[in-house]
KOLTORLO-220781 format. One line per 5 residues: number of its first residue (from 1); their letters; for each residue x, y, z of C-alpha. Coordinates in Angstrom, 1 decimal. Layout:
% residues N
NUM) A) X Y Z | ...
% end
This chain:
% residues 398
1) XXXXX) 75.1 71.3 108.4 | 73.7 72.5 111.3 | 69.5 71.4 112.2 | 66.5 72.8 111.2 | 63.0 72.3 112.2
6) XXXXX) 60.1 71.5 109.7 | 58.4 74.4 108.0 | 60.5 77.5 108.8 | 60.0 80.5 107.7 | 63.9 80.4 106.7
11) XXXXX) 63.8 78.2 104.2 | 61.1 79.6 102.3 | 63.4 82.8 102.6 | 66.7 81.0 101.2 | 64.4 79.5 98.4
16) XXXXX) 63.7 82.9 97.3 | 67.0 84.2 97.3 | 68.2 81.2 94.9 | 65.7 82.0 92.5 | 66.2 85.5 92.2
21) XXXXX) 62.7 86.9 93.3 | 60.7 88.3 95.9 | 63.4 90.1 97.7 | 60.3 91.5 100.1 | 59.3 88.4 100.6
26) XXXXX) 62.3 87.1 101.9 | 63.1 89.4 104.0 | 59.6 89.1 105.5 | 60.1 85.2 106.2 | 63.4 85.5 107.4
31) XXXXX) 62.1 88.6 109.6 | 59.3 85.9 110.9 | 61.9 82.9 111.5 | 64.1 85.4 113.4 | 61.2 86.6 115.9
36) XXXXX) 60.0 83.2 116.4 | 61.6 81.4 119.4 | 61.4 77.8 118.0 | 63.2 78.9 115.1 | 65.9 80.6 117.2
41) XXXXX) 66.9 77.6 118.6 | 67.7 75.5 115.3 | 71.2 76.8 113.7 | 70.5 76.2 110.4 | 67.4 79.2 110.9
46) XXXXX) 69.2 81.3 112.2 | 72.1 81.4 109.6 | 69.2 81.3 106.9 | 67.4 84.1 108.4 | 70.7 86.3 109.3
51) XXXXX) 72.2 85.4 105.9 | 69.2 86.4 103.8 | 68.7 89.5 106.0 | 72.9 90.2 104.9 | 72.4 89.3 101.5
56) XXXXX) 69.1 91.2 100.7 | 71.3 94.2 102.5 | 69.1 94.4 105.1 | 72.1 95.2 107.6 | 70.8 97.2 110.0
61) XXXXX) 68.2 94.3 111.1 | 70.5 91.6 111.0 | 72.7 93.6 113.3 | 69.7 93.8 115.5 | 68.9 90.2 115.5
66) XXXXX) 72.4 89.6 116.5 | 72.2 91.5 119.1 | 70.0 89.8 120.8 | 71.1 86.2 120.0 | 75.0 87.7 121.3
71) XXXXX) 72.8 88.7 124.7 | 71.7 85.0 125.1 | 74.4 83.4 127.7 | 76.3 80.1 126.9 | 74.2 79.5 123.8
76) XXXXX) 75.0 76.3 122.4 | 74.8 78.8 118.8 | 77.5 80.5 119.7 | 79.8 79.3 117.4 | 76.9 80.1 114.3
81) XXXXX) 76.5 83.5 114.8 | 79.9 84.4 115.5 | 80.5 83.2 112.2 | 77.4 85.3 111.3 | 78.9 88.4 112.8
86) XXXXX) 81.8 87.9 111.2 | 79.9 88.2 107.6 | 78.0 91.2 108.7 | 81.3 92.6 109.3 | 82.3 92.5 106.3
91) XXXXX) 79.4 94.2 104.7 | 79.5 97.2 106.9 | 83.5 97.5 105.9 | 84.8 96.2 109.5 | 87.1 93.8 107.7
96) XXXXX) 89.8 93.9 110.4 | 87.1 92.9 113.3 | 85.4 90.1 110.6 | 89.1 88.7 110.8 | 89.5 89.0 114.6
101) XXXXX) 86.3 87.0 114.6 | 87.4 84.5 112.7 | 90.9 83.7 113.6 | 88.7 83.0 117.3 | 86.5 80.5 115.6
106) XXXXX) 89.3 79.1 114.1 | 91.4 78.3 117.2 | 88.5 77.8 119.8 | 85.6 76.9 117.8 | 84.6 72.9 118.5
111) XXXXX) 81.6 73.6 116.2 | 82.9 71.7 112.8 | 80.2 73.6 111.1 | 81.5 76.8 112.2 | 85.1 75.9 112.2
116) XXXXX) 84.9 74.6 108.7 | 83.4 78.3 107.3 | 85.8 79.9 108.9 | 89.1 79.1 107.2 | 87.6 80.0 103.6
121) XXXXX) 85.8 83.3 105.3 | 89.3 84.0 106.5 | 90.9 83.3 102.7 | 88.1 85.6 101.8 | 88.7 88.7 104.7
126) XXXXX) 92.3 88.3 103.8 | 91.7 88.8 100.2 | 89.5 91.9 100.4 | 92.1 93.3 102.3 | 94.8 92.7 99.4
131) XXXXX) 96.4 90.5 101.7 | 96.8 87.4 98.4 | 100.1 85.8 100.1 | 98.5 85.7 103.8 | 95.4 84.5 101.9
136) XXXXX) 97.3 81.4 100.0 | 98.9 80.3 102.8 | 95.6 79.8 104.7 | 94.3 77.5 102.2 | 97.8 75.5 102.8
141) XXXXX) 97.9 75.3 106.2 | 94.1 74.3 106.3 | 94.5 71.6 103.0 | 91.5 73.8 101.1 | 91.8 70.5 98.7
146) XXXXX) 90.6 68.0 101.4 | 87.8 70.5 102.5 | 86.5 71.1 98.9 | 86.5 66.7 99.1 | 85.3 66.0 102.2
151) XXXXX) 82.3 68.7 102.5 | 80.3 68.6 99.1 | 77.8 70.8 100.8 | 79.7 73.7 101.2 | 81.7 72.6 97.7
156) XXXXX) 80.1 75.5 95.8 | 81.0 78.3 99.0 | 84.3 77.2 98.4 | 85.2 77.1 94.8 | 83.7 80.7 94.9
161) XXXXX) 85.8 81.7 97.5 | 89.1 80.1 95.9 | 88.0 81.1 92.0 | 87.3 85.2 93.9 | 91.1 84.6 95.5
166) XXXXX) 92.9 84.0 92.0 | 91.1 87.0 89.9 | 92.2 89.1 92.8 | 96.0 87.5 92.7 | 96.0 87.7 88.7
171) XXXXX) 95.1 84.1 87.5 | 91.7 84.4 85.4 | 92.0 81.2 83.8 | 92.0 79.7 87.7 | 89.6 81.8 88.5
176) XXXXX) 87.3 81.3 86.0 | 87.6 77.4 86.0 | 86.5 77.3 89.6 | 83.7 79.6 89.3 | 82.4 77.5 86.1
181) XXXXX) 82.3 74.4 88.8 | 80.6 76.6 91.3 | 78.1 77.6 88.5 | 77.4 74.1 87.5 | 77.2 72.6 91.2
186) XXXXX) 74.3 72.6 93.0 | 73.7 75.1 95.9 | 71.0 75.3 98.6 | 72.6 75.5 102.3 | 75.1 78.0 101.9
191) XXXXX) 73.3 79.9 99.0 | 72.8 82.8 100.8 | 76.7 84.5 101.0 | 77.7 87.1 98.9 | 80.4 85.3 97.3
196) XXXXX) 77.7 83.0 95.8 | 74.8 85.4 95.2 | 77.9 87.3 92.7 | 79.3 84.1 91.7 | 77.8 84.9 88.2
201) XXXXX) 79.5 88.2 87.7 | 82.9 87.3 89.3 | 83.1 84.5 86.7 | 82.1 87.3 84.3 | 85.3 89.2 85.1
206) XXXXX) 87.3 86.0 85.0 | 86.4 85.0 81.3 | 86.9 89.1 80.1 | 90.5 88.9 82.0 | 90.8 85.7 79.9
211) XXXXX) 90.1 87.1 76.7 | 86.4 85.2 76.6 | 84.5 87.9 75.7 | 81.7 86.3 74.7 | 81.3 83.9 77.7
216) XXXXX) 81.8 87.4 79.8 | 79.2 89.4 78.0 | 76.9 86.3 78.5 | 77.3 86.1 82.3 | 77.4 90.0 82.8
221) XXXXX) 74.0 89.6 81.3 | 73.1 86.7 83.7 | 74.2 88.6 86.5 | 72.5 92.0 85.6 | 69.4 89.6 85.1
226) XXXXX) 69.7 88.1 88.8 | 70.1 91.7 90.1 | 67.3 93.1 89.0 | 64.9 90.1 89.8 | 66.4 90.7 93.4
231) XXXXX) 65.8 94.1 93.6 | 68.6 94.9 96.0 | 70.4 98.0 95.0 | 74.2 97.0 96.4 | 73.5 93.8 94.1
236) XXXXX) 72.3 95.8 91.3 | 75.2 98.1 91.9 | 77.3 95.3 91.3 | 75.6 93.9 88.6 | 76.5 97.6 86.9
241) XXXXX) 80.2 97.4 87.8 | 80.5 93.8 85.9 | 78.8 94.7 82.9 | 80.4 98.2 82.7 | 84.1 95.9 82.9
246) XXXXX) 83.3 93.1 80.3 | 81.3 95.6 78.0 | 82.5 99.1 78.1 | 86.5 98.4 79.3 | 88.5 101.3 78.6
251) XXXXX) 85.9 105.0 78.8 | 84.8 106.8 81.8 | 81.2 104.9 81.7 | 77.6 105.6 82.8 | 77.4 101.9 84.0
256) XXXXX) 79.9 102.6 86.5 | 78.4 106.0 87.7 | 75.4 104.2 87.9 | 77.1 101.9 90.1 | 78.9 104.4 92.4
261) XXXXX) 75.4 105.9 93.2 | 73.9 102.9 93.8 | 77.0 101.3 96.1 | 77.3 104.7 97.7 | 73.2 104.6 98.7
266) XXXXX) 73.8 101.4 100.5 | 76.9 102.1 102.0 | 79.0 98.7 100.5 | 82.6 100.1 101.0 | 84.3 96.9 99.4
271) XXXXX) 82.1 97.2 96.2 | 82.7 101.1 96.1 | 86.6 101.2 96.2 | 86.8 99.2 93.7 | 84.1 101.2 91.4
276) XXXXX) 85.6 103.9 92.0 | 89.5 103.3 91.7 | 88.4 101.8 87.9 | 86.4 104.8 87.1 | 89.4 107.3 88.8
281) XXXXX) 91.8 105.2 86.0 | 89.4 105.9 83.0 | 89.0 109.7 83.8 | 92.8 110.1 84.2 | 93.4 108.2 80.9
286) XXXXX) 90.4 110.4 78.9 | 92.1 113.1 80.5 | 89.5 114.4 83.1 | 92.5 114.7 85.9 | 90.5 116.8 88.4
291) XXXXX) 87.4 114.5 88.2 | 90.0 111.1 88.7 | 91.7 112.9 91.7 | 87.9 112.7 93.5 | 87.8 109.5 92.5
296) XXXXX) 90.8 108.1 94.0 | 91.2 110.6 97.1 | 87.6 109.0 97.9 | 89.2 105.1 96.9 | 92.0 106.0 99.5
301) XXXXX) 89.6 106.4 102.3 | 87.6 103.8 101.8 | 90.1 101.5 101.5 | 92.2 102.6 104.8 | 88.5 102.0 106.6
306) XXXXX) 89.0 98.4 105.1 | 92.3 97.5 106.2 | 93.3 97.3 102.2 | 96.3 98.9 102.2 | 97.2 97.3 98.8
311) XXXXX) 94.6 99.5 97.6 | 95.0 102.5 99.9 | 98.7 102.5 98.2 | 97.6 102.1 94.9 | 94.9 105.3 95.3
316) XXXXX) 97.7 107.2 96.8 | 100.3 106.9 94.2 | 98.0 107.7 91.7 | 96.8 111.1 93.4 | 101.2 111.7 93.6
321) XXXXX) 101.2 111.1 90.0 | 97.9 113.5 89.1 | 99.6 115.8 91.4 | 102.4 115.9 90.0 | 101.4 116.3 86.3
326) XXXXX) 98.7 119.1 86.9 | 101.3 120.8 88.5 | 103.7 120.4 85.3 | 100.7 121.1 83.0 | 98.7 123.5 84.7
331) XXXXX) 98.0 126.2 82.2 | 100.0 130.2 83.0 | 98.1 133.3 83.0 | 99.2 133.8 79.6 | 98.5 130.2 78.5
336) XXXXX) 94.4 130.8 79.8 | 94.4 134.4 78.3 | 95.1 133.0 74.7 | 93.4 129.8 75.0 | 90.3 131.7 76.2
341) XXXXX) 90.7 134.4 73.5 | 91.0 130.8 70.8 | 87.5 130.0 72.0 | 86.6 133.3 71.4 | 86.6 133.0 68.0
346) XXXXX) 90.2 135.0 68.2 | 92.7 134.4 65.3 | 96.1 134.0 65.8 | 96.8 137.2 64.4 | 93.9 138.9 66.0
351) XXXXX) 95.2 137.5 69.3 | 98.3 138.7 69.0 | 97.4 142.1 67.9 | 95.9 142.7 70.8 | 98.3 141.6 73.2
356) XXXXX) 101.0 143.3 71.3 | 102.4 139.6 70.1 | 104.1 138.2 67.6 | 102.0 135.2 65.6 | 104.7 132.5 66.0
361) XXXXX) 104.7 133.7 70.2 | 100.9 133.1 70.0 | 101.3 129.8 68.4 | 103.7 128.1 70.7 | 101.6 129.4 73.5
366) XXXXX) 98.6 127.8 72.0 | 100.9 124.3 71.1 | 101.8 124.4 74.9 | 98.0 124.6 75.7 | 97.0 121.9 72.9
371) XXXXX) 100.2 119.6 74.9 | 99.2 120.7 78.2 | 95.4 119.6 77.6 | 96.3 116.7 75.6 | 94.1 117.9 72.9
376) XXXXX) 95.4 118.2 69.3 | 94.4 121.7 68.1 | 92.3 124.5 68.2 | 88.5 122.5 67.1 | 89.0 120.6 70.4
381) XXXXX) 89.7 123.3 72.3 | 86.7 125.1 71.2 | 84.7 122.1 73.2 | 87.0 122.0 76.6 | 86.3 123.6 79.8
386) XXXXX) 89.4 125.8 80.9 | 90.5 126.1 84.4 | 93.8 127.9 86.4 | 94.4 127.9 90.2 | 96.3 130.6 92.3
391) XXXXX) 100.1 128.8 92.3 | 100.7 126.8 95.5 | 96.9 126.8 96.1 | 94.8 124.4 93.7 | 96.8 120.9 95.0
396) XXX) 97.2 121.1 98.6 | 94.9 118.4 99.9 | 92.3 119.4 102.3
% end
């Protein structure tokens, strides 16, 4: 690990971060260490100060103090905060330039500190992108095994990394067994990186996907806990999205609108996709088609501005498959006349007296209305909003 010197401001800011408290406060120390030019010329300050400022979501200043550590010429930290611009990167959604960054350190970089980071921030790029295949064959080619041996400092960074990788590729048991070691190892020098801040809730996922619901529910309470201590909305935005996965699985739920909103405020594009792709899946399947289609044309956006195009794909056939049923479902003129005349308090022979019907006309209309809404008679239609669209109109994307 890169040097330090005695009393920095830095380290009183990482100390805070690990316990969870006085997000301010760190901020303010790491803000200090940052200004300070003996601080600036220790690496190990300056990746505690920029990786606090990241991880509190402080982006806008970190950015700035990058700035003007990229300005200083042939800087023997070079290495450090390309590595560092690399993670801010990813937070502001550049995951394509966070991987151009990288694949530099990891061809030029004779920093071992720097060089070492960089294959599992690469593993990690590669898997917010969707990429899982590109993703495993990094940790091949760079023997992730020998790393996790040889470098018990960064040991935690890495399991979290790895246990992130197999959730995303579909093995929770894997997953969850390397974030269970990460949990139970210790962690001070690399502490502040989002993949360890979360490491809580991603091993809450892990143990629902496994079918450990109550190890889940504990963690999602864990993490929620840690979030809220912090104070950082994207954090507690998260911490909303995990609990709304292990506790409420299967309903369009507050928790996750309470996560959208908070993701959305501080602009954390990875964390948003995926909010709202889950939510999109949970309107479609109550039903709620034109609220889902929002949901996943604004999942398709985000995730072409990431590079996922796993995801992008994924949003995209679900708006063809929305699309596609509205327009088989969408209710006629007829259809909307009855069904609006039903919530009337209309009969059936009423109705049909008075469009000059036969009853058994007015009742398949209103079966095709009951199909059509996937609602199973006339007391739930009394309760559902009814729309109709001019034909050739009401899908066209805009």
């Amino acid at each position: 690990m890169p040097k330090l010197h005695e009393g920095c401001p830095a380290t009183a800011a990482l100390a805070k971060l690990l316990q969870c408290t006085d997000r301010p406060g760190a901020v303010r120390e790491a803000e200090i260490a940052l200004a300070d030019d003996s601080c600036t010329k220790y690496a190990r300050c300056v990746w505690y100060g920029v990786s606090v400022l990241i991880c509190a979501g402080e982006l806008m200043r970190a950015d700035t103090h990058l700035r003007k550590l990229e300005n200083l010429s042939d800087d023997p930290l070079d290495d450090v905060v390309t590595l560092l611009r690399a993670q801010h990167a990813k937070h502001v959604g550049d995951v394509l330039g966070m991987r151009k960054l990288l694949d530099r350190l990891i061809s030029s970089s004779p920093h071992r500190f720097a060089h070492d980071l960089a294959m599992p921030f690469l593993v990690e790029a590669l898997a917010t992108a969707g990429e899982v295949a590109a993703a495993e064959a990094v940790l091949d080619e760079y023997d992730f095994d020998e790393l996790l041996a040889g470098r018990p400092a960064v040991r935690p960074l890495l399991l979290a990394i790895r246990g992130e990788l197999h959730l995303v590729a579909g093995r929770p048991a894997a997953a969850l067994t390397d974030m269970l070691a990460c949990l139970r190892g210790p962690v001070s020098d690399v502490a502040a990186h989002s993949s360890l801040v979360r490491r809580r809730g991603v091993a809450a996922l892990a143990a629902a996907a496994d079918g450990r619901f109550e190890l889940a529910s504990a963690l999602a309470k864990e993490e929620e806990e840690a979030a809220r201590g912090w104070g950082g909305l994207a954090y507690v935005g998260w911490a909303q999205y995990v609990r709304a996965m292990v506790e409420e699985p299967h309903r369009p739920s507050r928790l996750l609108n309470d996560a959208i909103d908070l993701l959305d405020a501080t602009l954390s594009p990875a964390g948003l996709a995926a909010t709202l792709y889950e939510q999109g899946v949970r309107l479609m399947e109550s039903g709620d088609d034109t609220a889902a289609r929002e949901q996943f044309k604004r999942v398709g956006q985000l995730a072409r501005r990431l590079g996922n195009t796993k995801v992008a794909e994924m949003a995209d056939k679900m708006l063809s498959e929305l699309t596609q049923y509205l327009q088989q479902t969408s209710l006629t003129a007829q259809e909307l006349k009855i069904a609006e005349m039903a919530q009337a308090g209309y009969s059936n022979k009423q109705i049909a007296e008075r469009l000059v019907l036969t009853v058994r006309t007015i009742e398949f209309h209103l079966s095709n209305v009951y199909r059509k809404l996937r609602i199973s008679g006339r007391r739930a239609l009394m309760h559902k909003t009814l729309e109709t669209r001019p034909e050739g109109h009401r899908l066209q994307e805009k």
